[in-house]
RORO-508342 format. One record per residue: residue in one letter; x, y, z of N, C-alpha, C in turn. Coordinates in steps of 0.05 Angstrom, whole numbers, plus 5000, padded with zeros to 4 digits. Layout:
AXYZXYZXYZ
...
# end
This chain:
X883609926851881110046860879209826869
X878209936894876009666902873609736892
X872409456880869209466864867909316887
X865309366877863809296897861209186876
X859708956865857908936855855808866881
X852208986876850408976900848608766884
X846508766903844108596892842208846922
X841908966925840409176944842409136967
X842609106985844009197013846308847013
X846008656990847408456984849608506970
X851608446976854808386961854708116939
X854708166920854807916902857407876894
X859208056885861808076875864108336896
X865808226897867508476911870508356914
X871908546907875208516902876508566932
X875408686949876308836972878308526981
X878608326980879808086988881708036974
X882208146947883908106933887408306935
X886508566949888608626963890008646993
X891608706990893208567014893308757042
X890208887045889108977066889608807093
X890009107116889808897138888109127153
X886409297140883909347156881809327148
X879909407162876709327150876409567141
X873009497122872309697110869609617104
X869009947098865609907106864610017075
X862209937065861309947050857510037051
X856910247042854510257047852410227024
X850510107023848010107005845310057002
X844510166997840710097002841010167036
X841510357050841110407069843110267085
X843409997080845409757107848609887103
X849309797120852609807132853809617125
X855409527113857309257104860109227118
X861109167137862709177152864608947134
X866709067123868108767108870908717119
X870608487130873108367145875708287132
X878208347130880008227126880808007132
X882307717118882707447123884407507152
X885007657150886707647178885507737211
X883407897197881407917227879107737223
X879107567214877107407214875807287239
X879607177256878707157277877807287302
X877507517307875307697311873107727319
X871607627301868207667296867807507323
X867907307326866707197351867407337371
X869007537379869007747397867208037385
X866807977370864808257354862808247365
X861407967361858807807365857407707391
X859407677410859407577436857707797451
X855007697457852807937474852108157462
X852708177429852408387422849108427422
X848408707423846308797430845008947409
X846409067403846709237378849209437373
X849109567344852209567334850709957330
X853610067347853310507349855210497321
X854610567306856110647275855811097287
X859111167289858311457298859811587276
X860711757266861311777245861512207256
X864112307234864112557244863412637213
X862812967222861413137197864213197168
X866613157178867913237153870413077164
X870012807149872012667163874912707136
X877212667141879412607128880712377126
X881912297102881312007092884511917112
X885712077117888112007141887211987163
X885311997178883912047204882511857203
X881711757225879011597230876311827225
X874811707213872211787199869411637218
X870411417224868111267232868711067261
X866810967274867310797300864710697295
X865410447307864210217300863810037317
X862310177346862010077366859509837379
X860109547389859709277392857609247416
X855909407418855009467449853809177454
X855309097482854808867494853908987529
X853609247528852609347556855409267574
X858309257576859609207594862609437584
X863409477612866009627605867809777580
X867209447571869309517553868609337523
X866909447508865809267483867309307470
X867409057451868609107423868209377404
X870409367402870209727381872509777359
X871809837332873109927311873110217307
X875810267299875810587286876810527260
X875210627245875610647215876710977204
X878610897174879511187176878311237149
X877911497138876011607119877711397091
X879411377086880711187063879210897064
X878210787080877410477091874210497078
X872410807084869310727075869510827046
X868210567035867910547003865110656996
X865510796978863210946963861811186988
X859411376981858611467002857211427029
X857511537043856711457073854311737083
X852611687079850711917087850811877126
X850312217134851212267147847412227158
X847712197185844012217201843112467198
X841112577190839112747188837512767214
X837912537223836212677248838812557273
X838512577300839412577312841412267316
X838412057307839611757314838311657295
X838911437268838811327257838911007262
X837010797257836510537255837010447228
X838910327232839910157207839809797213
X841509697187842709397185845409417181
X846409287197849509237194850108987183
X851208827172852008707157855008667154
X855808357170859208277170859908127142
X861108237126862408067104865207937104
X866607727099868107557096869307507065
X872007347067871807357033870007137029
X869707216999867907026981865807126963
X864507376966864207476991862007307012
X862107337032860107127053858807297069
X856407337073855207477101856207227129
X856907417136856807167167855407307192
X853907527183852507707205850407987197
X847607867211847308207210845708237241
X846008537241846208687272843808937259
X842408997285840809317287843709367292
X843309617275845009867275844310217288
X846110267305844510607305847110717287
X845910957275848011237263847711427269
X849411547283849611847294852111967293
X852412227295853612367285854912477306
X857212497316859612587344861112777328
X861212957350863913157348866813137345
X867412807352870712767354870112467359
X873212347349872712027351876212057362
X876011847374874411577386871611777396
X870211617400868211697413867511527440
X867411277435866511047452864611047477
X862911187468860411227488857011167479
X856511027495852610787485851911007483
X850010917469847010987457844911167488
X844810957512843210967534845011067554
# end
């Protein structure tokens, strides 16, 4: 089972590194998004990061933990941005869904150790079907 110790929207302790995951997983608290990277996508992030502008977190109303639950889209304003689909088994603990149409958050990239190596404005909104892969504007 993955633990997760906080300090408010901070990771102080977390096991998620200790198994032999090879996807990410998101973690939510005090409002922020924790995006936690696997040693193996590590190398990654600098394509995560590259022009990012801000990070579309879209998320559907009754997701299934076999399904993608979540997208995790890199908006850099061009064709084709960096983008994750996460499946309902990957987000740890609860994930509140937007109440209103569009949601402003913090996103937050974790590493092992645990390490922040990033935080991003976040939007959260709520889509009918994923992939979704469509901006904010």
């Amino acid at each position: 089972m993955i633990t997760i110790s906080n300090n408010s929207q901070e990771i102080v302790a977390c096991n998620f590194w200790d198994y032999p995951l090879h996807v990410s997983g998101v973690s939510v608290n005090a409002g922020c998004i924790r995006l936690l990277i696997p040693e193996a996508h590590e190398c990654h992030i600098p394509e995560m990061l590259r022009e990012c502008a801000h990070v579309v977190v879209s998320t559907i109303k009754k997701p299934a933990l076999d399904r993608f639950s979540m997208e995790i889209l890199f908006e850099d304003f061009s064709d084709t941005p960096y983008s994750l689909q996460i499946q309902g088994g990957a987000v740890i603990g609860f994930f509140p869904l937007p109440d209103a149409e569009l949601i402003e958050r913090k996103l937050t990239i974790w590493v092992k150790g645990p390490k922040k190596v990033a935080t991003l404005k976040a939007y959260n909104r709520e889509v009918p079907r994923l992939p979704w892969l469509k901006p904010l504007f």
